[in-house]
N, C-alpha and C positions, 0 to 999 in steps of 0.2 A: 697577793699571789705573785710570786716571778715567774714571766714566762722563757724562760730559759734563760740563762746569762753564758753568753757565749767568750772566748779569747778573743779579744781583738785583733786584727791581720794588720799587721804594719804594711800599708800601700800607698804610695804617691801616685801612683798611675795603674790602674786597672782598666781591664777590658767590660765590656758591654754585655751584660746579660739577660737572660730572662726572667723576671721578679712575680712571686707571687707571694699574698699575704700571709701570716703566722693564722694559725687560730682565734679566733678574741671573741669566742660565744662565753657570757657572765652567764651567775645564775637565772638573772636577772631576765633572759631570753634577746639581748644585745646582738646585733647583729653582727655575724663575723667578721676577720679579716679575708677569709676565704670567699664570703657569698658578693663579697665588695669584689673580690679579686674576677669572679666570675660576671659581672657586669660589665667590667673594660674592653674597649674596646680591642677587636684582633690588630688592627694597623701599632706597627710601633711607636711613629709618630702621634698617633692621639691616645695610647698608652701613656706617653712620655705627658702628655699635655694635663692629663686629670690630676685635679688638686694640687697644682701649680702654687695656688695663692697660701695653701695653710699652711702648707711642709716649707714655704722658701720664707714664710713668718718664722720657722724654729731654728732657722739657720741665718751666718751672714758670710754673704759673699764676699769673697777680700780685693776680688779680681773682675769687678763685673763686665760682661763682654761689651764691645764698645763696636758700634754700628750695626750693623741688621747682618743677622745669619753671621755672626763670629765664631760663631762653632765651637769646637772642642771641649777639654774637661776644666772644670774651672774649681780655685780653690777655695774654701768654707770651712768654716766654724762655726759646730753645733752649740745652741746656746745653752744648752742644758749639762752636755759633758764637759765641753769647751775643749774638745777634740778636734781637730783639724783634719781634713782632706782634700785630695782633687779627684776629681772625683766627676760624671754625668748624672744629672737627678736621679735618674735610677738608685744610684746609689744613698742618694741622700732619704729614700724612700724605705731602701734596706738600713738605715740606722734606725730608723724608729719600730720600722715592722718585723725588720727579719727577709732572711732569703726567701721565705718559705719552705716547705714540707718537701724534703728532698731534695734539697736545691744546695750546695755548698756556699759556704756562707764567703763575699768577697771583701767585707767589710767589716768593721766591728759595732756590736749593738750599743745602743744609746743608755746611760743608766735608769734614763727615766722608764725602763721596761720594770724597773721596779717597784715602781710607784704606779698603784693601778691606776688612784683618780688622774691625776695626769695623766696618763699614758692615755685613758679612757677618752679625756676632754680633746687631748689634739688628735686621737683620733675620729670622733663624731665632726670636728671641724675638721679633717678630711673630709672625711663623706660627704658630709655636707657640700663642701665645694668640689668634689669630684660631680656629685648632680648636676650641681650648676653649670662645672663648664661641659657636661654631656648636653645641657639645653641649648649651650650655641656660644658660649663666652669667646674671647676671643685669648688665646693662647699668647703669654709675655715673649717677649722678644730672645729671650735665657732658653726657655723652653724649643721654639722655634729654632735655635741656636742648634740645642742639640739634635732636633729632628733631623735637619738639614746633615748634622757630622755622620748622622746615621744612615742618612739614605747614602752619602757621598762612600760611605763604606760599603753598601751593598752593592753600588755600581761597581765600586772596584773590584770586588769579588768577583762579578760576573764576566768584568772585561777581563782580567786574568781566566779566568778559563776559558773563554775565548780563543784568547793567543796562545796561550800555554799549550791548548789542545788543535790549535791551524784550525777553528772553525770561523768561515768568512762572517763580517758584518750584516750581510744581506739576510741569515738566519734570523737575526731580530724582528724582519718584518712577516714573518712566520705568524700565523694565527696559532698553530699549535704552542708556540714561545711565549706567547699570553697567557694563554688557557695553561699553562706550566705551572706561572706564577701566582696566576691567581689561583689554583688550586694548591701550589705551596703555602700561601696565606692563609689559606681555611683547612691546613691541616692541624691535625691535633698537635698539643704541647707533645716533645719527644719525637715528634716525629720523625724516622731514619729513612733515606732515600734507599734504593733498592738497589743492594750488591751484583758486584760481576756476574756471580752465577747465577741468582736469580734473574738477572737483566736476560744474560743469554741463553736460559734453557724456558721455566715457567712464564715468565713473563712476556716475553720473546712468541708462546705458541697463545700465549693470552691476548696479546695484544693482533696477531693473526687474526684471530677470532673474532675480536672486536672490526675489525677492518675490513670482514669478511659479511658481517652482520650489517655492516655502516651500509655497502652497494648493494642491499637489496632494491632502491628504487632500480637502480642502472639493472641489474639483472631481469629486473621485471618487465624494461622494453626490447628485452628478446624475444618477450611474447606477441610482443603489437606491431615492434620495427624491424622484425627480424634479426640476423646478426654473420658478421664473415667471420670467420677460421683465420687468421694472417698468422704467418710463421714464418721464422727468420734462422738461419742460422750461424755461429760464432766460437770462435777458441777462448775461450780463456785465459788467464795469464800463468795457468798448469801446464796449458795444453790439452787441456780436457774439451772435447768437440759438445757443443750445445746446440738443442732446436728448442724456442722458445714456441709459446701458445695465446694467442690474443684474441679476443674477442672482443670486433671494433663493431658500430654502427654511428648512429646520428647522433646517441649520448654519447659515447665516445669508446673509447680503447681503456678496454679491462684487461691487467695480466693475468693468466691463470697457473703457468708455472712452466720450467724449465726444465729437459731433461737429458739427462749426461750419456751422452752416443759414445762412450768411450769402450774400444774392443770390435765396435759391431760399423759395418759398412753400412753406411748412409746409399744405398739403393733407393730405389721408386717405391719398391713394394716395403723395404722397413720406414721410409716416412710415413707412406699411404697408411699403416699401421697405426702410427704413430698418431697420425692426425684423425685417424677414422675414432680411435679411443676418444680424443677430444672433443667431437662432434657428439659422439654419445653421452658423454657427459654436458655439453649442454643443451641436447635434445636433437636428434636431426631434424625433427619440426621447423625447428625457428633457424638452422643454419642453412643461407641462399648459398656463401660463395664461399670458396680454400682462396686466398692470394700470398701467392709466394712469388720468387725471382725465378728467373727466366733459365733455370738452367736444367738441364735434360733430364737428371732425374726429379725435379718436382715438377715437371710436366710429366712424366713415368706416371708420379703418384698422384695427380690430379688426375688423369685417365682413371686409375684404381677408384680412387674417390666416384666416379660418377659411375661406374660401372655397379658400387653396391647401392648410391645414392642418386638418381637420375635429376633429381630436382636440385642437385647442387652442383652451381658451376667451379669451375676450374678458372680463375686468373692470374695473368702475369701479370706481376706488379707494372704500371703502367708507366712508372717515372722511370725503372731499368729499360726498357724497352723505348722508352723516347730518348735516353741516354746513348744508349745503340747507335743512335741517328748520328749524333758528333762523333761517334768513334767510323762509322761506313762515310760520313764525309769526308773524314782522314783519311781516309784508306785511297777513296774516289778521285778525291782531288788536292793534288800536292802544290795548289799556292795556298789552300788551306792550312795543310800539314808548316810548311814554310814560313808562315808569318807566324803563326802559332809557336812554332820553334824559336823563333829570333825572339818573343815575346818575353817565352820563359825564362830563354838567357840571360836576356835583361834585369829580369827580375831574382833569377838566382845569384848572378855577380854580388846584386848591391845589398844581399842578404848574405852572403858571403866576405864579403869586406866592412868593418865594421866604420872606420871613415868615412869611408864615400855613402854608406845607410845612412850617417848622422848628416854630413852634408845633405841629401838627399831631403831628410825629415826638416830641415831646418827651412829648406823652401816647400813642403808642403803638410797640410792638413792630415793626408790620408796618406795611411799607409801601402806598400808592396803589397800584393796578398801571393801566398804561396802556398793553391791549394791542392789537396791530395787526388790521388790518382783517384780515386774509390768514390769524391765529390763528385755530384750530379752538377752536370753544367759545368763543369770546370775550364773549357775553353772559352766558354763567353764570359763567366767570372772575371778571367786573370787579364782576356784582352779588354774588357770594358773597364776596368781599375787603370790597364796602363792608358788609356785614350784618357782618362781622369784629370789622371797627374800627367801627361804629356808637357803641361809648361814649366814644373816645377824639374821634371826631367831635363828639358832642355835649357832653363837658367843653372841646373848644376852643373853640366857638361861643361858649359861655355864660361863657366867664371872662375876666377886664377886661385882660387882654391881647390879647387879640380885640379888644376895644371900642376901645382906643386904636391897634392898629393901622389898627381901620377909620375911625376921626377922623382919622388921618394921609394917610389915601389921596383921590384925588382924586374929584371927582361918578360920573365911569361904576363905577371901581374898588367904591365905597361901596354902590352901585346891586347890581349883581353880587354882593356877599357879603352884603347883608340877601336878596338871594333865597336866598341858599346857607343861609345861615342858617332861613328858612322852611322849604326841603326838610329841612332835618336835622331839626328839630324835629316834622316831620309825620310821624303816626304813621299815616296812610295808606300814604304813600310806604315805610314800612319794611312793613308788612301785605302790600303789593303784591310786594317783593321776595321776600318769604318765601314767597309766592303760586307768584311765577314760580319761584324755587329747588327746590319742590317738586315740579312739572311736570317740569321739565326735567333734573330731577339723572339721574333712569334715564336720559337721552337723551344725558349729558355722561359719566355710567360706560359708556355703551358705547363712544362716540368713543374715550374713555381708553382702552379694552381695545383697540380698532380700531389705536389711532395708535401703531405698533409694529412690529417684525418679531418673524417667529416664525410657528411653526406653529397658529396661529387658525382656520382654512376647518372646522372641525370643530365650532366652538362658538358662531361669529357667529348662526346661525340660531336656537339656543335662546336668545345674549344680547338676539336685537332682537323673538323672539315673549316672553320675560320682560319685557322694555321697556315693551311694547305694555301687557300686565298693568299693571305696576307705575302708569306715567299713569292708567291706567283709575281705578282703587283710591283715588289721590287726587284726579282731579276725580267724579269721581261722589258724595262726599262732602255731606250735605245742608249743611253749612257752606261749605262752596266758592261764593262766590260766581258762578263762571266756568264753573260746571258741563255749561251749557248748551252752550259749545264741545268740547267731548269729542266728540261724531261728527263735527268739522269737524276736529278733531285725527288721531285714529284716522285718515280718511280724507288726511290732508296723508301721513304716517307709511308708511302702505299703499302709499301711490302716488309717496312714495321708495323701499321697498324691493324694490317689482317692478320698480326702476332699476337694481336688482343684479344681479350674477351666478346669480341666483336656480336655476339648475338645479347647476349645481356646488356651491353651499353646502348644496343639500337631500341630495347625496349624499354629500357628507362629515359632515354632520351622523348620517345612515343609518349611515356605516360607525364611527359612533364608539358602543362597545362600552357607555360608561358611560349612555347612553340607553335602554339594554334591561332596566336593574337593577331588580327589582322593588322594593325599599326607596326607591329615585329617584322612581317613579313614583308612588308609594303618596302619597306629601307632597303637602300642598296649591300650587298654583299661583297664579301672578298673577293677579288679574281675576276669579277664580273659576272653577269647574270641576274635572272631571279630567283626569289626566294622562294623556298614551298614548305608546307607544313609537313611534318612527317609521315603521315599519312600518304605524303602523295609521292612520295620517294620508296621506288621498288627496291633499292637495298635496304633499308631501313625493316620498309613492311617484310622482309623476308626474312631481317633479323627479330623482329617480335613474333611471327608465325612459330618458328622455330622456337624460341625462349616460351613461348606457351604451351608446344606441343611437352618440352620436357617440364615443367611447371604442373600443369595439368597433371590428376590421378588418373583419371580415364576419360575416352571419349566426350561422354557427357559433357566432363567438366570442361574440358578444350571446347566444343562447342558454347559451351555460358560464356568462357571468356571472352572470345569473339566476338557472340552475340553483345553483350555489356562494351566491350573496345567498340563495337560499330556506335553504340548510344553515345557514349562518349566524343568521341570525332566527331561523332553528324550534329552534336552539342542538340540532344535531343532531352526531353522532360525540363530535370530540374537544370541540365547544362546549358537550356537555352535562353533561360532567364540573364538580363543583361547587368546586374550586381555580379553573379558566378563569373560571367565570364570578364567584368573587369577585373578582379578578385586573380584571375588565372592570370595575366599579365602582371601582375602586382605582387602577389603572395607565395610566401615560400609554399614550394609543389607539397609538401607532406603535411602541410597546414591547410593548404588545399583542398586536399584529400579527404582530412578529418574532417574538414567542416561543409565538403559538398559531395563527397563519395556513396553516401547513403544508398543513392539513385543506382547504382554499380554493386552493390554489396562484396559480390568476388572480386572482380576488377581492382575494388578498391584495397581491398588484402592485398592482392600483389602489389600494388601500386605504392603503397606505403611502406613495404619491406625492400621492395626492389628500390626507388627510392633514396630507401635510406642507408644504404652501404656504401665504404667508400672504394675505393679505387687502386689504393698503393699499401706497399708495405711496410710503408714508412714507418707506422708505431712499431713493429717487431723490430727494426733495424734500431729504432732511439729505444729499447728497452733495450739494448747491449752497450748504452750509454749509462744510462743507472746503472747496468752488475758493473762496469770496467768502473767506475766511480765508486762504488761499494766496495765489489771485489779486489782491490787494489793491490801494489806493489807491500803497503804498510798492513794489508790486514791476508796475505796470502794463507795464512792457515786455517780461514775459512774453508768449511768445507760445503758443497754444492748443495746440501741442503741447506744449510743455515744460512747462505745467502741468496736461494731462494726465497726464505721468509721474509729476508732483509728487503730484496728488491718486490716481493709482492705487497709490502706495507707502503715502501718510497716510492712504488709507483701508483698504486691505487688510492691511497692517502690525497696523492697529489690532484689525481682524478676525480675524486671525491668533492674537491673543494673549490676544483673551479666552476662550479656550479652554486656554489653561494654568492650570497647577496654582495659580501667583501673584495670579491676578488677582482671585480672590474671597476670598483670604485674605494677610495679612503685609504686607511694607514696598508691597509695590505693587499695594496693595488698589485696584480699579477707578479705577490712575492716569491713564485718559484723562478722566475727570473732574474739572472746575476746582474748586473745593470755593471758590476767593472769587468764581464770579462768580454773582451773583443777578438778572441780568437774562432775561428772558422772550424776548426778544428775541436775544439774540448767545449764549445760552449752547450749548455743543458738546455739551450732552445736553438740546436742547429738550423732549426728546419726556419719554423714559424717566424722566429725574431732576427736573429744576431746573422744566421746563413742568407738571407736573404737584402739585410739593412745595407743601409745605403750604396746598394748596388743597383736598385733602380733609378730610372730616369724622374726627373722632378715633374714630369709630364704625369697626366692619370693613364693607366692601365690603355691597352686599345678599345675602343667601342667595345660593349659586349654585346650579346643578340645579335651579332652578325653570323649566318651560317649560308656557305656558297653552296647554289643545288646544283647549278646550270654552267656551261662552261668550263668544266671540271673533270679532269681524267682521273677516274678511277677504275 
């Protein structure tokens, strides 16, 4: 019987294909070419490797590869036709068997396809050694050869689209970028990836879905930890006004979707609107707090908010409001404004002259920074970078490369760098930076600690009454020149933070365990004084009165929580056991909670939602980092939905995954993080990484558990 006799393809050089066997069931009950074909393995390379030994018996190589992984296509003569090619085994596999069943033929078949018993015998001694080397053989050096040309091709494919398409390096350490490939390998033969429109309409709401479905743990501790409302709002690059919608707690910040104000005036009453929709949909049960920025009409619509919802606070983002504080010091005090000014200059010139930047860069490490108006902390920023490089500044100045670039430049340019030149040289001007850096650094470590998610509402109150100290301690200093401003300070500081949530931080601060430790207490404080527990601080107790009186449903229940706050304080029952209360010095407050709050049952409900909310509005502001990244200059005909979807999958995906096992350790160690981008400005981890790195001091942090009671004008 012939099983098909095909026209020969005259080829020297062929491409790589998919191979599957002909038919080859006899009467006889023979096993096929097909049921062989179905045994192989999916990888290419151990594809390539089976029956290595029988098929390279009917062939000889003319060209055999010569040291390990030589690769490519090499040439042979079948012994049977005594036809020659170059050819990859693969191919040498399609002379004897055929493309397979639908498959076009790249090669031409052998004649011995005419002669069944032969045909029959080197094929069983295939098979045969196709077992064998399934049991474990070790694959010839020819074979290896071509694995190797074959992976080096698939690499290349991928890095072309890569470049081809601007997608960074840093996608490969993407766990999704795995799970890609390895579900590309285990997809069927035929397989076709999924077109444009498919991509952007079905698949696009399917994949929503999925993504949707993924954060049900995170939606289910809105049951237990509560959750804040945070909203942001931003333009687009249409010009289309947006107020986005987050839902942050202690698992983290979930986007829920964005929508387009465009026509309608952003009033108090159409956010309150806006945001009251949002709370209903995720239950006003579980929502404590709305945080937004500080501007008149979302304080408008956070009055609206509590007037339908009494149990839900109202706050200003915490990080805009301690930002406030460097802008009312500018305003206050003009040797501030003044050094601050001469700072910038400096650093604008030498980003403005591209010579004197290279010179510049040549003597130091770090670079200029030149950050935006709209940065938190930007005048501690830019004057703690220049105190940095102060030496690297002052060897460019002074060295005769400096001098002939500035003979080169023309009257204004010459003008402008002998002043630059006089500021670096003045040792006022650095005196005064070190001045301001000293002031403000407690003022720029709490921003730091503020600008975040996470569960914060528990320690801002001890980090900005520490604050308070810390300033005090350095201008009161008889060498302080500036001393004299310190009750004009104090009072700027005070009269930002009664701009706060001020009754919800004193009670999370109260319900946090590690404040009660006598060892905590016992330590000296900022500014001087003693310490005292919360409890014994009449502002404090008069901001948890009040967060309970509106907390509470009725009466009743204001008196339980009371009653239970008294059990707790006087560390009464299970509180007075001395494991609890090492445990409270030691253990995260919401861990705490769960595992000694029994004794409290109400108490302990508040205590773990209040808790667990954070402080700023920071995720809403870094989700207009995702759309301005998606939404872009290259994809502007997006329209607001479909880049809603976009950003609801990029940001909750990402959300999603840092809570696996991978992400803080191994190949895809915190892979949403760019590692080359070092701009201040467009990096995707402003806040946590890149906006903050190596702008601290190589010191640790200041003591924490320091809170001044005593001493202290407030």
């Amino acid at each position: 019987m012939v099983f098909g006799r095909r026209k020969p393809v005259d080829q020297n050089d062929v491409e790589e294909a998919d191979t599957d066997h002909i038919d080859l069931t006899n009467d006889d009950g023979h096993k096929s070419a097909d049921d062989a074909a179905d045994e192989e393995d999916e990888s290419a390379d151990h594809d390539t490797a089976k029956g290595v030994k029988s098929l390279l018996d009917e062939v000889t190589i003319l060209d055999a590869p010569k040291g390990k992984n030589s690769g490519g296509s090499k040439p042979w003569r079948c012994k049977h036709c005594q036809k020659r090619y170059t050819s990859s085994y693969t191919r040498i596999r399609q002379n004897f068997f055929g493309p397979g069943p639908g498959k076009t033929p790249q090669i031409g078949r052998c004649s011995i396809a005419n002669d069944p018993v032969k045909y029959k015998k080197i094929y069983d001694k295939y098979h045969k050694a196709e077992k064998g080397q399934a049991s474990g053989s070790v694959p010839s050096p020819l074979v290896e050869a071509f694995a190797g040309v074959e992976r080096d091709d698939v690499d290349m494919k991928i890095m072309l689209f890569l470049c081809a398409n601007g997608i960074p390096f840093n996608v490969l350490r993407s766990p999704q970028y795995f799970e890609m490939v390895a579900a590309i390998q285990k997809a069927p033969k035929g397989y076709k990836p999924p077109s444009y429109e498919k991509a952007r309409t079905t698949l696009l709401d399917a994949c929503k879905r999925k993504v949707e479905a993924d954060l049900a743990p995170v939606r289910d501790t809105w049951y237990s930890h509560g959750v804040s409302v945070v909203s942001d709002g931003w333009t687009n690059m249409k010009n289309q006004p947006l107020i986005n919608v987050i839902a942050s707690n202690s698992r983290g910040s979930m986007f829920l979707y964005a929508e387009d104000f465009s026509g309608e005036e952003k009033t108090g009453e159409a956010i309150a609107q806006f945001l009251l929709q949002a709370i209903e949909e995720i239950g006003p049960a579980n929502v404590l707090q709305v945080i937004t920025d500080n501007a008149s009409n979302c304080k408008s619509a956070g009055r609206e908010i509590q007037k339908v919802h009494n149990h839900i606070f109202w706050s200003p983002c915490v990080v805009h409001t301690l930002n406030l504080v460097f802008k009312d010091f500018a305003n206050k005090f003009a040797w501030m404004v003044d050094t601050y000014q001469t700072g910038k200059v400096i650093v604008k010139f030498f980003r403005n002259h591209q010579h004197f930047l290279a010179l510049f860069r040549g003597k130091s490490e770090l670079d200029l920074l030149k950050v935006s108006k709209t940065r938190f902390a930007s005048h501690y920023i830019l004057l703690k970078r220049l105190m940095e490089v102060r030496e690297a500044l002052t060897t460019s100045v002074v060295s005769s490369k400096w001098k002939d670039l500035v003979r080169a430049c023309d009257t204004q340019t010459k003008n402008a760098a002998n002043a630059i030149v006089k500021n670096i040289m003045d040792e006022r001007f650095w005196d005064e930076i070190g001045i301001i850096l000293d002031i403000t650094k407690p003022l720029y470590y709490v921003i730091k600690f503020s600008d975040g998610e996470g569960p914060k509402a528990g320690d801002i109150y001890e980090k900005m009454d520490n604050m308070l100290g810390e300033i005090k301690d350095v201008m009161t200093k008889e060498d302080d020149p500036h001393k004299d401003d310190w009750p004009l300070v104090n009072d700027i500081i005070l009269d930002r933070w009664g701009k706060m949530n001020w009754s919800f931080h004193c009670l999370a601060f109260a319900l946090s365990p590690k404040y009660y430790d006598q060892q905590y207490l016992a330590t000296p404080a900022p500014g001087g004084g003693q310490r005292k527990a919360p409890n014994e601080d009449s502002e404090v107790m008069q901001g948890v009165m009040e967060a309970f009186s509106r907390i509470a449903e009725d009466k009743k229940e204001y008196a339980t929580l009371r009653e239970e706050f008294n059990k707790f304080i006087m560390k009464k029952c299970l509180y007075a056991l001395p494991p609890v209360q090492a445990d409270a010095a030691m253990m995260n407050a919401i861990d705490w909670w769960f595992n000694y709050g029994s004794e409290t049952p109400n108490l302990n409900e508040v205590a773990k939602r209040v808790l667990s909310q954070p402080i700023s509005s920071s995720s809403a502001e870094r989700n207009w980092s995702t759309y301005s990244f998606i939404h872009n200059v290259k994809r502007n005909k997006l329209n607001t939905k479909t880049a809603d979807k976009l950003v609801f999958i990029h940001a909750n995906e990402r959300l999603r995954r840092r809570f696996s096992e991978g992400y803080n350790a191994g190949p895809h160690y915190k892979w949403d993080v760019e590692p080359d981008n070092s701009l201040l400005e467009d990096s995707s981890l402003k806040l946590e990484q890149l906006r903050w790195a190596s702008l601290e001091d190589v010191a640790a942090e200041p003591p924490q558990k320091k809170r001044r009671t005593e001493n202290t004008t407030k």
